[in-house]
C-alpha positions, 0 to 999 in steps of 0.5 A: 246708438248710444255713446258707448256703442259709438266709441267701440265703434270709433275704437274698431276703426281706429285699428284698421287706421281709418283717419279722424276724418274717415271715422266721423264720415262713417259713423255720420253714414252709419247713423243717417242709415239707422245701423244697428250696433250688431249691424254697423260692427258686421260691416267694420268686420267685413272691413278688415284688411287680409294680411297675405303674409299671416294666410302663408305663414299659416299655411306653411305652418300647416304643412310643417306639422302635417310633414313630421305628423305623418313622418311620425305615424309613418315610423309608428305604423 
């Protein structure tokens, strides 16, 4: 991977508040392993922590407009 790739790779990590440590650890095992950059960003990706409350938040926004969509088609029709 070239120095570029590495430092998106880096940055990617970072979000997902990996230490300085933990960062040069897998990029070290990334490189060992002969990961491409499309590879080794799919397995950062897999990484990514699910935020619980942004999947309810979405959810009762869902319903919400589902609610007044079809109270909506419900006076229409």
């Amino acid at each position: 991977m070239t120095e570029i790739e590495l430092n998106r790779l880096r940055a990617k990590l970072r979000r997902l508040a990996f230490t300085e440590e933990a960062i040069d650890r897998t990029l070290r095992r990334f490189q060992r392993d002969l990961e491409t950059f499309a590879s080794a960003s799919r397995i950062i990706e897999g990484l990514e922590r699910n935020n619980p409350e942004q999947q309810v938040l979405q959810a009762l926004a869902c319903g919400l407009i589902a609610a007044v969509l079809g109270g909506w088609f419900a006076t229409v029709y």
